[in-house]
C-alpha positions in Angstrom: 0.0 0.0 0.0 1.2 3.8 -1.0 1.6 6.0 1.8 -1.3 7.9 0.5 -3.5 5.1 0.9 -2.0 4.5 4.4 -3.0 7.9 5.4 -6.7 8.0 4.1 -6.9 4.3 5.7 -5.8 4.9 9.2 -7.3 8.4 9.1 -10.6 6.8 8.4 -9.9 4.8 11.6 -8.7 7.4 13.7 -11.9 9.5 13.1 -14.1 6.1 13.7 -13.0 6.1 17.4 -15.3 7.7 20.2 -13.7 10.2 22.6 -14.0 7.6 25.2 -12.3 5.0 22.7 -9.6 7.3 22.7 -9.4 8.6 26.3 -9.3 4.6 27.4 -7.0 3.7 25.1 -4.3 6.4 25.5 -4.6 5.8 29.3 -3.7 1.8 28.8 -1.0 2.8 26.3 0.7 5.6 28.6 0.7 2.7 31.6 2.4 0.9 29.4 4.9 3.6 28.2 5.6 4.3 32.3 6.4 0.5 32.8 9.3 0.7 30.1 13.2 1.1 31.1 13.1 3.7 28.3 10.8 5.9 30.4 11.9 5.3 34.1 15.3 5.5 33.1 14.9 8.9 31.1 15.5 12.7 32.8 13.7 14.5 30.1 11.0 13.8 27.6 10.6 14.9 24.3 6.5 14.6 23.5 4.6 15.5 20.6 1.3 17.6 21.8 -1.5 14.8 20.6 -4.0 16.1 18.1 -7.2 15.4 16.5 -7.3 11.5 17.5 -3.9 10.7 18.4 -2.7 9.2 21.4 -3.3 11.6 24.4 0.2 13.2 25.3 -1.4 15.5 28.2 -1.7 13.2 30.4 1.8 11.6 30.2 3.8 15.1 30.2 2.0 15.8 33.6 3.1 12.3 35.4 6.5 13.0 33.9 6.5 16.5 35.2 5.8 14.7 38.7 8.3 12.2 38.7 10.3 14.9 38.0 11.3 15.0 34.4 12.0 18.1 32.2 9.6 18.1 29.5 10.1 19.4 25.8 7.7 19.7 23.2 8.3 20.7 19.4 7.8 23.6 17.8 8.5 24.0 13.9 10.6 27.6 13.2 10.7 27.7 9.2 11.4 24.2 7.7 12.8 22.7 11.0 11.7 21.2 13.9 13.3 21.9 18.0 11.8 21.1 20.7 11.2 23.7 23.6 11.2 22.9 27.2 8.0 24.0 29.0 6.9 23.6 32.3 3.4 23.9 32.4 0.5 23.8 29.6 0.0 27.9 30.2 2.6 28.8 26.9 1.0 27.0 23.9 -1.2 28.1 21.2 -2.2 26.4 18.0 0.4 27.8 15.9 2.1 26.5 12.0 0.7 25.2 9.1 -1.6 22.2 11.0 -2.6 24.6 13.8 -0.8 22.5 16.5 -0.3 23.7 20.2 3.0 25.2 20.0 5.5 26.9 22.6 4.7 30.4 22.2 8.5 31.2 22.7 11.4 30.4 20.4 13.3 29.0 23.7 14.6 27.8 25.5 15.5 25.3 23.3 16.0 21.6 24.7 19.9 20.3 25.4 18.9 16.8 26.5 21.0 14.2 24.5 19.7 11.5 25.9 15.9 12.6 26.7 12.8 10.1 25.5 11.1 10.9 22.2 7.6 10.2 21.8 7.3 9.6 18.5 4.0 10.6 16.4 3.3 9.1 13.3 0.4 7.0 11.5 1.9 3.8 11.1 4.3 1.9 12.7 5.7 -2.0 12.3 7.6 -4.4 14.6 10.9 -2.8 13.1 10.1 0.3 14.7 9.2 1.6 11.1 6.9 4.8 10.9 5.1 6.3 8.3 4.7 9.9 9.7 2.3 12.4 8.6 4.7 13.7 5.6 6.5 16.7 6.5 9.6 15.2 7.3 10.1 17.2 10.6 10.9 14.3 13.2 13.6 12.7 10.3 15.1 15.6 10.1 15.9 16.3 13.6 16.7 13.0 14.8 19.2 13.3 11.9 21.0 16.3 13.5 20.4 14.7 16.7 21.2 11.1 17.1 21.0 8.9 20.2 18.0 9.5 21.5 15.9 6.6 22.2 12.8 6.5 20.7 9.3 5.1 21.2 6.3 5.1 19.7 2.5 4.7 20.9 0.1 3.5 18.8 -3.7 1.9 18.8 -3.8 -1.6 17.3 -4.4 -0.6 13.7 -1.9 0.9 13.3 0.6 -1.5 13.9 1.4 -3.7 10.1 3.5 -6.5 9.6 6.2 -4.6 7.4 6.4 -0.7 5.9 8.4 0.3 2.8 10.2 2.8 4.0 12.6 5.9 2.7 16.9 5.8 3.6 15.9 8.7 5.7 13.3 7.4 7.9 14.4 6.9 11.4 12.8 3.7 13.1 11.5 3.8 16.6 13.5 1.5 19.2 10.2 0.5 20.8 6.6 0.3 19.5 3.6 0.1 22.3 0.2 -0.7 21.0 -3.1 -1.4 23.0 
């Protein structure tokens, strides 16, 4: 399947779940995210700001902002991506081409070598594979910035046996499904 046809398929999915669907299944899925040595054993987190009817990321910034993680969260400034550390929910406003919540500032910018990504995306297989959402943002970052570990959270469908995939995409180290 094109990625095209990926997209329309999973969006079709997305958009078929109920709030509740979503608000269960996110809460299962970030349980399963705190249980992992990638997350106990990380002093920051990097985490996309869930939209539409991704995996809730709102929840899971606040329990790492109480066991006492910094928390970044990306902003896109021209044709890049950085992440921005923030310490409360207070400085974001949909912002950017896809109306996102955004860091209102430009800083500061995250320094955290080692922190967790939470990885968006629409796709994802046992590889740690991802078909993203096509702009590119997350590849090119992680390609300036290498080493971090990486994980992705995603519901059931969509996880697929095997992704073609570009030379540039940059797999996950660790899928979670529900």
């Amino acid at each position: 399947m094109d990625k095209k046809a990926l997209r329309r398929e999973i969006g079709a999915k997305k958009r078929a779940l109920s709030l509740e669907e979503i608000e269960t299944r996110s809460t299962m899925l970030a349980d399963r995210l705190y249980a992992t040595e990638q997350y106990r054993n990380a002093k920051s987190l990097y985490a996309y700001l869930s939209f539409n009817q991704e995996v809730r990321t709102n929840p899971i910034i606040e329990r790492a902002w109480a066991d006492g993680k910094r928390v970044a969260v990306p902003k896109v400034i021209g044709d890049e991506m950085v992440f921005i550390w923030i310490d409360s929910f207070d400085n974001l406003a949909p912002q950017g081409a896809f109306n996102i919540n955004e860091p209102i500032t430009d800083g500061p910018v995250a320094d955290d070598e080692t922190a967790l990504v939470l990885m968006p995306g629409l796709a994802f297989d046992p590889e740690g594979h991802r078909v993203g959402y096509g702009g590119g943002y997350y590849d090119r970052y992680l390609a300036k910035e290498p080493g971090h570990p990486l994980v992705a959270l995603c519901y059931d469908f969509q996880l697929y046996d095997h992704l073609e995939v570009e030379d540039y995409d940059v797999p996950v180290d660790l899928v979670i499904t529900d």
